[in-house]
SERO-4910 file (N, C-alpha, C, O; in steps of 0.05 Angstrom, whole numbers):
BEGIN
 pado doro    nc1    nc2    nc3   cac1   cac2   cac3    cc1    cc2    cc3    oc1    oc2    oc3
  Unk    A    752     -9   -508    768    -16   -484    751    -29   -462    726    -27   -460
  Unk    A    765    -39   -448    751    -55   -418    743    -32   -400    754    -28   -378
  Unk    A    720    -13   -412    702      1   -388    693     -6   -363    679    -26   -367
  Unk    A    693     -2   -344    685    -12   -314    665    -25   -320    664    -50   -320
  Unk    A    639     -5   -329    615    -10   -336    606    -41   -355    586    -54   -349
  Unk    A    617    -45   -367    626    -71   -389    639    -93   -375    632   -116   -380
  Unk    A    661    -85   -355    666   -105   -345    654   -115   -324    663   -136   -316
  Unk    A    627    -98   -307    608   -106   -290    582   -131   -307    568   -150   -297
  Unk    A    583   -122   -330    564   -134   -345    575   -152   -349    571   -170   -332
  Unk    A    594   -158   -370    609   -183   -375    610   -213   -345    609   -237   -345
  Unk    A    612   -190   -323    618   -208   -300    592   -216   -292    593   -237   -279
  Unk    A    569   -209   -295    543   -210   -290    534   -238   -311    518   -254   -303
  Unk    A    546   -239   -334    543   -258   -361    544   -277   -350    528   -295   -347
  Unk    A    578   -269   -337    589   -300   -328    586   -312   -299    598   -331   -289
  Unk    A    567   -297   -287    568   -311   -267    536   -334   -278    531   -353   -264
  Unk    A    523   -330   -294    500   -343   -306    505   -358   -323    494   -380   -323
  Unk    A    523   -351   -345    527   -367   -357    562   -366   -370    570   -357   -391
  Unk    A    575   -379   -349    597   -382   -353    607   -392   -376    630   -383   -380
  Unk    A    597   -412   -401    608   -410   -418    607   -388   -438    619   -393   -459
  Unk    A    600   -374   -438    597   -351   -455    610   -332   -457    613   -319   -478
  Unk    A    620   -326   -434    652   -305   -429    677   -319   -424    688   -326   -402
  Unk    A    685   -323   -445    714   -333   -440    739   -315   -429    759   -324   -418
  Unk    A    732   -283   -436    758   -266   -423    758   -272   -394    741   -284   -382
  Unk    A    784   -261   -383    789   -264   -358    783   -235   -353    792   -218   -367
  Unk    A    761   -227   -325    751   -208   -309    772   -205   -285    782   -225   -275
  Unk    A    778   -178   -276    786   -176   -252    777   -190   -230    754   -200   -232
  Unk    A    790   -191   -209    767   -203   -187    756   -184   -175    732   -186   -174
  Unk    A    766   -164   -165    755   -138   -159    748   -117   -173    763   -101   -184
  Unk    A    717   -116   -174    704    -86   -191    686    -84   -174    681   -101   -156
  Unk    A    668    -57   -179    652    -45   -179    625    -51   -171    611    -51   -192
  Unk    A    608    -58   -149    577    -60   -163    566    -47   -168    563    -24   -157
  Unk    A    552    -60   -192    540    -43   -217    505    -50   -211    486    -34   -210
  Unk    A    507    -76   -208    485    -90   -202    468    -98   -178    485   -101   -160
  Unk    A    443   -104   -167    445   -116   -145    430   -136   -141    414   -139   -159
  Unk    A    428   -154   -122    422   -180   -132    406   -181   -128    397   -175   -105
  Unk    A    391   -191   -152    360   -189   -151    348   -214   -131    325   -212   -122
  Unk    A    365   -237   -125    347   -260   -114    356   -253    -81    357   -273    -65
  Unk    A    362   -229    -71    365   -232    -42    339   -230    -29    338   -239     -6
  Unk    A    310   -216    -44    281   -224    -24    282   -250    -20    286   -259      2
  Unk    A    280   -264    -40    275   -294    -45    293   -314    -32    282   -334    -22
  Unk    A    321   -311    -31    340   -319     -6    326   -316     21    314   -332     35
  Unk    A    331   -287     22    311   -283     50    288   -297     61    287   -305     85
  Unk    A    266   -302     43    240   -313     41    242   -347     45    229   -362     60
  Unk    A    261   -353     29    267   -393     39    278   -387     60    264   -398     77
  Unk    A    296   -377     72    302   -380     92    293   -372    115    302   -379    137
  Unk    A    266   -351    109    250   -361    136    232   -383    138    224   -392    159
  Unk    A    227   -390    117    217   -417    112    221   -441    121    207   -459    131
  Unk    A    249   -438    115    268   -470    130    269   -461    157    259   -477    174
  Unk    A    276   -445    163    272   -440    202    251   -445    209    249   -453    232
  Unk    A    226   -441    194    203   -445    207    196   -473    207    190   -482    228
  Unk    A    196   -488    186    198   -515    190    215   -537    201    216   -561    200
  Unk    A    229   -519    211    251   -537    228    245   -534    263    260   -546    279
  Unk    A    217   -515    273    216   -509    296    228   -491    309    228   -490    333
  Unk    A    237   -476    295    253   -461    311    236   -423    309    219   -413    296
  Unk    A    245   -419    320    230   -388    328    244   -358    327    243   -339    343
  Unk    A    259   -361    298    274   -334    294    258   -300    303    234   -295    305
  Unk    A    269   -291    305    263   -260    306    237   -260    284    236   -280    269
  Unk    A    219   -241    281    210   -237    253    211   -211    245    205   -189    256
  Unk    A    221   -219    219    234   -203    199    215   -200    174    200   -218    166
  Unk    A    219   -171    162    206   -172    140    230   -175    118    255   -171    120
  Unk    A    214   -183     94    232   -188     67    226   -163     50    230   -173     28
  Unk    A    221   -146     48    219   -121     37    248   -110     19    267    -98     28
  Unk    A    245   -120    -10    262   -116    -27    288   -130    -16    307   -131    -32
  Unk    A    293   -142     10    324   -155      9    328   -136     43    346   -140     58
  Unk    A    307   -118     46    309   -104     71    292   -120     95    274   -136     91
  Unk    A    305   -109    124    300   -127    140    283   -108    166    293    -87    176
  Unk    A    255   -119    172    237    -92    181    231   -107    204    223   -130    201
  Unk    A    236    -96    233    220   -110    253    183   -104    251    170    -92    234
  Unk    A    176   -120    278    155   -133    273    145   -100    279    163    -86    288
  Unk    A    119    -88    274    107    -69    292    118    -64    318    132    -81    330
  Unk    A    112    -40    329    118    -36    358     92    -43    377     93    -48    400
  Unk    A     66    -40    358     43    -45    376     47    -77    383     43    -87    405
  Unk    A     53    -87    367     61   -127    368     66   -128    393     50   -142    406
  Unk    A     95   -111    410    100   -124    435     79   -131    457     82   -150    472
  Unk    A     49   -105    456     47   -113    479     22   -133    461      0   -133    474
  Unk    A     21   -143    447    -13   -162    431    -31   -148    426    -53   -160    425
  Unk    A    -32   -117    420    -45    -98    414    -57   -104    387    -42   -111    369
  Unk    A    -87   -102    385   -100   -116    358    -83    -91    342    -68    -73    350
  Unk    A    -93    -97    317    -93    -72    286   -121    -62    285   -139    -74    272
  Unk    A   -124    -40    300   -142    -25    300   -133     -3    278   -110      2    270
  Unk    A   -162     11    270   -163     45    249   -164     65    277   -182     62    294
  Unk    A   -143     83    280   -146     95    303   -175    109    310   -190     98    294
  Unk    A   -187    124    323   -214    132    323   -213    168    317   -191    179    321
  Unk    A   -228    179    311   -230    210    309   -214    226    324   -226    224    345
  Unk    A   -194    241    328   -192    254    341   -185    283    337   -165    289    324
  Unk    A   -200    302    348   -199    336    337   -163    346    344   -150    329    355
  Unk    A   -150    369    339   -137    386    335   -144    398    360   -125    397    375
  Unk    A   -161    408    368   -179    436    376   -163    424    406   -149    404    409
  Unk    A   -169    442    422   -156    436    457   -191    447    472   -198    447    495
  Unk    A   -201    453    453   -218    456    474   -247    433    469   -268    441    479
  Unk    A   -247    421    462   -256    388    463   -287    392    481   -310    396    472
  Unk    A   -280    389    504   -290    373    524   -307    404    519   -329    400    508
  Unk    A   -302    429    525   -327    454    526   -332    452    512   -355    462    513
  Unk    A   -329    445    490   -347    449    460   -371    424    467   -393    428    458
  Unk    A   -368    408    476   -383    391    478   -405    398    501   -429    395    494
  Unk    A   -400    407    525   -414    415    542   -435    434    533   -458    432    541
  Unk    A   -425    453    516   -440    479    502   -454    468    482   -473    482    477
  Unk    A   -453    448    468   -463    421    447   -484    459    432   -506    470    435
  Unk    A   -468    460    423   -472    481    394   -470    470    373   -454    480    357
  Unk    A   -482    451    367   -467    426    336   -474    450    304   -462    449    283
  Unk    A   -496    468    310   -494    483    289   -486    504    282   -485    513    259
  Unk    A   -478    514    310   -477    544    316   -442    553    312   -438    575    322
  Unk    A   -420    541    302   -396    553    304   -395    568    282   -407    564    261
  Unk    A   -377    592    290   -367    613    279   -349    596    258   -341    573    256
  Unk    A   -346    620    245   -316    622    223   -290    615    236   -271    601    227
  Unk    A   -293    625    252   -265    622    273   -258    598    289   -235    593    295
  Unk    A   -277    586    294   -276    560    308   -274    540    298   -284    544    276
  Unk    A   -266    511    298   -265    496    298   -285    472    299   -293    466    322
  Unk    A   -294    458    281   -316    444    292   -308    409    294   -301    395    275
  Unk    A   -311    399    326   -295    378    322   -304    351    307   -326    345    299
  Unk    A   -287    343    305   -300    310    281   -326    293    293   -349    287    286
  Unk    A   -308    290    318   -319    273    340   -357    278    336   -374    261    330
  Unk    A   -359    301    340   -384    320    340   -410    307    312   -434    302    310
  Unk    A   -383    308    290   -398    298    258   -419    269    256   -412    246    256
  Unk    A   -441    277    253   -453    254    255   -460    260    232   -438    250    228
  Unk    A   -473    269    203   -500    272    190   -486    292    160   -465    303    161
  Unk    A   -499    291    144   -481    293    118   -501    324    120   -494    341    103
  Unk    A   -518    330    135   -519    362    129   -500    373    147   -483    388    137
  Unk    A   -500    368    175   -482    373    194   -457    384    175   -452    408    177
  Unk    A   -441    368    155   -420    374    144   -424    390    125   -402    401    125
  Unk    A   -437    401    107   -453    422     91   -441    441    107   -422    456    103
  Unk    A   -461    436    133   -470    456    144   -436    480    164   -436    503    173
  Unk    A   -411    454    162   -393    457    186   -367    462    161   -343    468    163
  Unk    A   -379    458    145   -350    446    121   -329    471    122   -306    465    118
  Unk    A   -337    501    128   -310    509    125   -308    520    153   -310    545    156
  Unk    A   -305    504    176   -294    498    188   -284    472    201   -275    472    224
  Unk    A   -284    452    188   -273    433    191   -248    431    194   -234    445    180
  Unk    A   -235    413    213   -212    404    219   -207    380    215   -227    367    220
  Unk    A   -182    359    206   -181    333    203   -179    331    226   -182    350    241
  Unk    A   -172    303    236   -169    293    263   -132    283    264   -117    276    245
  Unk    A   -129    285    286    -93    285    283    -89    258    273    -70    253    258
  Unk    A   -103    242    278    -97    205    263   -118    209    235   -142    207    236
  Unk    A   -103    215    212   -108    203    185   -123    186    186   -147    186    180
  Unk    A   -104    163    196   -117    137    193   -150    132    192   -164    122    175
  Unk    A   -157    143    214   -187    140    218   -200    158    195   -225    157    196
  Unk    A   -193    170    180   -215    181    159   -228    158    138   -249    159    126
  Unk    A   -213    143    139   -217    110    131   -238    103    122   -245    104     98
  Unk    A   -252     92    145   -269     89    160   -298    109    163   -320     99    166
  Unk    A   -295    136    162   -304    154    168   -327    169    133   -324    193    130
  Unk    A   -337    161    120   -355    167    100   -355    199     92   -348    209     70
  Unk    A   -366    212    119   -362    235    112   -343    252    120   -350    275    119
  Unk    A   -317    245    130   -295    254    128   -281    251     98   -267    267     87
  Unk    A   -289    222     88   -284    221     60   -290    240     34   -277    246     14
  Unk    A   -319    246     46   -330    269     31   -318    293     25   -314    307      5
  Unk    A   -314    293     47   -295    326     61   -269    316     48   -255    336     43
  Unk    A   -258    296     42   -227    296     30   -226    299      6   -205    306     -4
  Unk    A   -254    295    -14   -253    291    -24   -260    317    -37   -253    319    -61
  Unk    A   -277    345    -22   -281    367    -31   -252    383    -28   -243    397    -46
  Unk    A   -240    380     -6   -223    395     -2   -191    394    -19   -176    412    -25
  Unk    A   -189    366    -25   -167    369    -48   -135    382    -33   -126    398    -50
  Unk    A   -122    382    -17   -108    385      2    -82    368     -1    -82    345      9
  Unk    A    -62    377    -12    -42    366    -18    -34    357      6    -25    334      2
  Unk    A    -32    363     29    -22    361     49    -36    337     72    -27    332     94
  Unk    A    -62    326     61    -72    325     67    -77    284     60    -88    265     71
  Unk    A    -61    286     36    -52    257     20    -29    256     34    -27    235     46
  Unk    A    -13    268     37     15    261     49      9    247     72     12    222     71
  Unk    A     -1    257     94     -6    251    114    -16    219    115     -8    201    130
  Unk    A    -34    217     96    -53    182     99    -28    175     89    -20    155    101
  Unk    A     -9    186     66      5    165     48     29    156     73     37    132     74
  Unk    A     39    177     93     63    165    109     51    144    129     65    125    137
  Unk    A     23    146    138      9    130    154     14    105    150     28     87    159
  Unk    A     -7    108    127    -12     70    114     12     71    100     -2     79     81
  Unk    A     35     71     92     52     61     82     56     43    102     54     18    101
  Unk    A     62     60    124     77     51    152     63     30    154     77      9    156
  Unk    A     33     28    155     23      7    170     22    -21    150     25    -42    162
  Unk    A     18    -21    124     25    -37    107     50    -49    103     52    -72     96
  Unk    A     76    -28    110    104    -56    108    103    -64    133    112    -87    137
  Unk    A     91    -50    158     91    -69    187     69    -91    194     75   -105    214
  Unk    A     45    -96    181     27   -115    180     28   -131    163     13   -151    167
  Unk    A     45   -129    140     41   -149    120     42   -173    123     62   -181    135
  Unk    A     28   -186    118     36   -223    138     55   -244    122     69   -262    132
  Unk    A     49   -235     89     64   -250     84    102   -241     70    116   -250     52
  Unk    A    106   -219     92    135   -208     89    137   -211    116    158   -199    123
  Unk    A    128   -221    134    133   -226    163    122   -255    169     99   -265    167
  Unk    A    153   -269    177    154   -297    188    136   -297    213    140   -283    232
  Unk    A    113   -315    211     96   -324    230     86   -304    245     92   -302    268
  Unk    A     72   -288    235     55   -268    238     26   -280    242     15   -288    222
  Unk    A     12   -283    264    -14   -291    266    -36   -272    268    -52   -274    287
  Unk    A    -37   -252    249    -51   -233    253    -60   -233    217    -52   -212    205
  Unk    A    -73   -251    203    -77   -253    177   -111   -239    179   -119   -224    161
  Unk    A   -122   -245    197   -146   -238    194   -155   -205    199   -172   -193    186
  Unk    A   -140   -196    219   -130   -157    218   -135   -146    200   -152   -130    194
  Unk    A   -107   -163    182    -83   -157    156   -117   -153    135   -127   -134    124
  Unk    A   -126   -182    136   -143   -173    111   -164   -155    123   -161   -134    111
  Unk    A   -180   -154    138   -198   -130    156   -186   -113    146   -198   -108    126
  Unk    A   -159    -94    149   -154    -74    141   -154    -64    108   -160    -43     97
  Unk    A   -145    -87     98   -138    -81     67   -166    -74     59   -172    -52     49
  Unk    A   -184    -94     63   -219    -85     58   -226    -57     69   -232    -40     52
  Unk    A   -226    -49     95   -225    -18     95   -210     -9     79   -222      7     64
  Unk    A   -184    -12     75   -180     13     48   -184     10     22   -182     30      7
  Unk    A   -191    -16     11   -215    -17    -12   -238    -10    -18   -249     -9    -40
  Unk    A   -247     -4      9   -280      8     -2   -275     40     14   -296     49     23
  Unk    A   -248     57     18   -236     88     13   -242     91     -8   -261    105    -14
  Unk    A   -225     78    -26   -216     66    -44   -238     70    -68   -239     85    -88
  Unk    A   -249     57    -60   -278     55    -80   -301     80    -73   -320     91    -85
  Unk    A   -288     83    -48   -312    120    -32   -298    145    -57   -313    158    -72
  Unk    A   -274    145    -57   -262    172    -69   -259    155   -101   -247    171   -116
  Unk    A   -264    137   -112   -262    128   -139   -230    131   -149   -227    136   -173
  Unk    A   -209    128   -135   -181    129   -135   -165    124   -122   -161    135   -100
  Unk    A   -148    101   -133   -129     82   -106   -111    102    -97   -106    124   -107
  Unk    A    -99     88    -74    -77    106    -54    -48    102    -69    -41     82    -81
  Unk    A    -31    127    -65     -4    119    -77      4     96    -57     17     77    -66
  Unk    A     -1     96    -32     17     83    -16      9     55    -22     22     34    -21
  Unk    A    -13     59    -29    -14     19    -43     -8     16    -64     -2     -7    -69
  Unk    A     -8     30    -81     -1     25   -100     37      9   -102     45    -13   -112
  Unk    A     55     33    -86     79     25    -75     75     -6    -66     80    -26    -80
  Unk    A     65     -6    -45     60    -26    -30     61    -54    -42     75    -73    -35
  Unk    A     40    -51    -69     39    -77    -81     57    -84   -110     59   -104   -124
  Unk    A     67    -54   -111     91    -65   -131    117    -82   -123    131   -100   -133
  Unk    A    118    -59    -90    137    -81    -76    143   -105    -65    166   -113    -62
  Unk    A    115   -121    -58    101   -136    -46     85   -170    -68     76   -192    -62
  Unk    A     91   -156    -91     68   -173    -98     92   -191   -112     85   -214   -116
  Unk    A    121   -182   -120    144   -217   -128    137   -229   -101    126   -250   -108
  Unk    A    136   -229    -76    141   -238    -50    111   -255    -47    113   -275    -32
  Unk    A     85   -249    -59     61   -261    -54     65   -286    -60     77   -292    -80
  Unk    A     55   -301    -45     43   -337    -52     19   -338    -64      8   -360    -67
  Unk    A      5   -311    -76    -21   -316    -81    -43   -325    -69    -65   -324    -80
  Unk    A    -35   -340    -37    -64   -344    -25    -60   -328     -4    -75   -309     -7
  Unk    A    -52   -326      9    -47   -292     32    -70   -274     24    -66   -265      2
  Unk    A    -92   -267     34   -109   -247     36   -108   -238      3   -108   -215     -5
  Unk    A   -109   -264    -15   -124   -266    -45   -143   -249    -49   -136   -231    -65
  Unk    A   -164   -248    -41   -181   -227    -56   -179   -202    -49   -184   -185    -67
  Unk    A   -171   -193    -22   -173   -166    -18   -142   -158    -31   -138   -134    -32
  Unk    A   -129   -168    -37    -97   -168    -53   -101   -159    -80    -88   -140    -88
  Unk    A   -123   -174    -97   -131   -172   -123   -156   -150   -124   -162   -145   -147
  Unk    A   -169   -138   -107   -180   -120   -106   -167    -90   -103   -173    -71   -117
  Unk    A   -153    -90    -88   -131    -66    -88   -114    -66   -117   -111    -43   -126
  Unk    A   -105    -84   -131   -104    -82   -149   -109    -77   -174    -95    -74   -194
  Unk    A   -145    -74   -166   -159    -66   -190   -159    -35   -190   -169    -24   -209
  Unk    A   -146    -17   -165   -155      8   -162   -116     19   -171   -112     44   -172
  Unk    A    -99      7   -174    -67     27   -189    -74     38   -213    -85     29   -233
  Unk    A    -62     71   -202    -65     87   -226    -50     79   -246    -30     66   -243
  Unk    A    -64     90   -274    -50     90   -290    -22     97   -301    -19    120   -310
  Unk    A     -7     84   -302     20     93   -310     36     77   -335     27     58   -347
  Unk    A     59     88   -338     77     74   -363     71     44   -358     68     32   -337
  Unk    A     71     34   -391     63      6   -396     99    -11   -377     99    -31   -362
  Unk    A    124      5   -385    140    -13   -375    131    -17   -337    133    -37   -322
  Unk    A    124      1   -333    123      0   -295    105    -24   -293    105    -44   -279
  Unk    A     89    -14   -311     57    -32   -303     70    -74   -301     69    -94   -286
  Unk    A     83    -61   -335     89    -88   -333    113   -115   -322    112   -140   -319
  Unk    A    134    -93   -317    148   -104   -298    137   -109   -266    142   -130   -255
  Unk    A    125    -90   -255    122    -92   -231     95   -102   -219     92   -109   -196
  Unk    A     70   -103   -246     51   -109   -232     44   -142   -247     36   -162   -235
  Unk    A     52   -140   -283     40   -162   -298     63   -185   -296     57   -208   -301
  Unk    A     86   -177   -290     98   -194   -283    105   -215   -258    114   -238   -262
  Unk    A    101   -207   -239     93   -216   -212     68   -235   -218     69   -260   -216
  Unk    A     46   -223   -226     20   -241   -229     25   -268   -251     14   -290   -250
  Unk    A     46   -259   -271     43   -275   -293     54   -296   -278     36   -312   -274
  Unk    A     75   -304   -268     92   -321   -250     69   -340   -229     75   -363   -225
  Unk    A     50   -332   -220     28   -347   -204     10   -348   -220      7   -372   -221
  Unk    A     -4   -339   -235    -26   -347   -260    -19   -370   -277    -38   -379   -290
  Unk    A     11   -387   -283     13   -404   -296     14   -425   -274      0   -444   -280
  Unk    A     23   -426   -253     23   -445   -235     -1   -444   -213      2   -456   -192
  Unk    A    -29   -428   -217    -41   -445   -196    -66   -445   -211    -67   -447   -235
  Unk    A    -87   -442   -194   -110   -462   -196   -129   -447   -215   -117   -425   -215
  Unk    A   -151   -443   -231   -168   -440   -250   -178   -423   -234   -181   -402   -247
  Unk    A   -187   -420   -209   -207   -407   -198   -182   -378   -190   -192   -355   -188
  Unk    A   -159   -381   -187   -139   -355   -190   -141   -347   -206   -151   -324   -204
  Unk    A   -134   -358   -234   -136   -350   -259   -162   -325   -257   -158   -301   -256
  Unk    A   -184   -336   -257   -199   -330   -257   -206   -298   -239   -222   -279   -245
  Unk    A   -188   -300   -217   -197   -278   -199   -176   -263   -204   -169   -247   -188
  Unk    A   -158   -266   -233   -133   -251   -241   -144   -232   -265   -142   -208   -272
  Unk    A   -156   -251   -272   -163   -234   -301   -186   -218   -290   -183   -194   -296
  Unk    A   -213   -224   -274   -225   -206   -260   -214   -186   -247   -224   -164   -254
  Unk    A   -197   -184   -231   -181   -164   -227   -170   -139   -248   -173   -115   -254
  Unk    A   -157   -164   -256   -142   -143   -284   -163   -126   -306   -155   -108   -322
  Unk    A   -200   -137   -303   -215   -126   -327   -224   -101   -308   -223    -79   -319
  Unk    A   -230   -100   -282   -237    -79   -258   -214    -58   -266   -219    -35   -272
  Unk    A   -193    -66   -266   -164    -36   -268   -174    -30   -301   -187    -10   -305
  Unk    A   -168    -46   -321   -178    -41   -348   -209    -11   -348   -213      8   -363
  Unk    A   -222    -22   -327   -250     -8   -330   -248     15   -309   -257     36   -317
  Unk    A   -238     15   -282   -220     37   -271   -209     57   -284   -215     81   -280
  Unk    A   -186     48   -308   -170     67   -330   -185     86   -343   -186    110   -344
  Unk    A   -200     65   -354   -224     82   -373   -248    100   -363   -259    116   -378
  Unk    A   -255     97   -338   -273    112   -332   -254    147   -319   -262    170   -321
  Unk    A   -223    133   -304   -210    164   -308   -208    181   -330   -219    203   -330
  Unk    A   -194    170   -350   -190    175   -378   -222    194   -386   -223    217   -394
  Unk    A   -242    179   -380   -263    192   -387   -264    227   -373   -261    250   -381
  Unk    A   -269    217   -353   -267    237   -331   -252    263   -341   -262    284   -348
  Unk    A   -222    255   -339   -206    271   -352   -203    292   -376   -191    313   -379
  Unk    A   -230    268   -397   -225    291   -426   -251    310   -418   -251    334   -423
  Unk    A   -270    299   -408   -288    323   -391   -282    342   -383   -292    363   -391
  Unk    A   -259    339   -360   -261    366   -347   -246    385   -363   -249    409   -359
  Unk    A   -218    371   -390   -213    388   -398   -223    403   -427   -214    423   -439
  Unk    A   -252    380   -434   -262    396   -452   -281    416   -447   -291    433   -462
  Unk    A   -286    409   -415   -305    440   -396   -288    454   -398   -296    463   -419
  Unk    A   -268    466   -395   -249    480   -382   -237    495   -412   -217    511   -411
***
């Protein structure tokens, strides 16, 4: 029988290839489907506004969704990594009393304070993150410390950050965005996190599955294809719908020296995989 489901498909046939369904479809059903070319609608058409002079709102193209610009944008506020900042309220006496080795169990020892990789040895279980994630970035031996501490709660936090700041900086999902040189500054800080903890971030990973049908391939190219060498491993269909397919689409159409910085890319994630994988049968043939 004419299942809803069947007749969303059938209608899906024929709207592509109308000779092929000769039954007559209701006019009204169900969507079943959704249209896959509304980024790409979206995307020419900021295009043609832009070449026509004119100065629309800017909008992101994010799956067919529509994202204003940042809030820091209004006032011309660069894209800064925020800087350290402690938890603790008492800040300013800890500093006066400048005890950098001397805190208790009980206390708090502020970031700000961390200069020196014994210092952190020496402070580690009392350490506090700093209320901006962001800045652990940046920060080496806060990395260290993220990286001992293992803190579920503690990934969440960076992952709601930089998500945030990745669909609001992206330059090339935002019409006339002149902030390309930020955009890539930042992506390079979180590639060499990235490369500090030997394991990419979920939030980029998201980021560039979402992101990368929408790339032109020259938009912040290398630091683009470097983040890419760091997505975890996952199912061959994810990989390959969302990551090998996007690339395959710009690897036949541009230049040798892409090519080139595609398949380098792609041998870095190849050698990424394998050194987890390694990792992995280690600890559980210690164990």
């Amino acid at each position: 029988g004419m299942q809803s489901h069947l007749q969303a498909l059938l209608s899906l046939y024929k709207l592509f290839c109308p000779e092929q369904v000769t039954i007559t479809l209701p006019g009204k059903m169900k969507t079943y489907f959704k249209n896959s070319e509304a980024p790409w609608k979206a995307a020419i058409t900021a295009v043609r506004q832009r070449n026509r002079g004119t100065s629309p709102l800017s909008q992101a193209v994010f799956l067919g969704t529509c994202q204003p610009l940042s809030r820091k944008r209004k006032w011309n506020a660069p894209l800064v990594i925020p800087a350290s900042s402690s938890n603790t309220n008492n800040l300013e006496e800890d500093k006066e009393k400048n005890h950098g080795y001397l805190y208790s169990t009980n206390e708090s020892f502020p970031v700000e304070q961390l200069r020196t990789f014994p210092q952190l040895l020496r402070n580690i279980h009392c350490l506090e993150f700093p209320s901006q994630m962001g800045s652990v970035l940046a920060n080496p031996l806060l990395l260290h410390y993220m990286n001992c501490v293992k803190d579920e709660s503690i990934y969440l936090r960076l992952y709601y950050w930089m998500g945030q700041m990745l669909q609001e900086e992206c330059t090339w999902c935002v019409v006339d965005n002149p902030y390309e040189e930020e955009f890539k500054s930042f992506l390079e800080t979180v590639y060499k996190a990235e490369c500090f903890l030997q394991e990419g971030f979920s939030a980029c990973e998201e980021f560039l599955y979402r992101t990368l049908p929408l790339w032109d391939g020259l938009c912040c190219r290398s630091e683009v294809l470097r983040l890419v060498s760091w997505i975890p491993l996952s199912s061959f269909s994810d990989v390959k719908s969302y990551l090998y397919d996007p690339l395959a689409q710009l690897f036949f159409t541009s230049s040798i020296y892409f090519k080139c910085s595609v398949l380098e890319s792609l041998k870095e994630l190849l050698q990424n995989w394998l050194n987890c994988d390694a990792i992995q049968v280690d600890l559980e043939s210690s164990s």
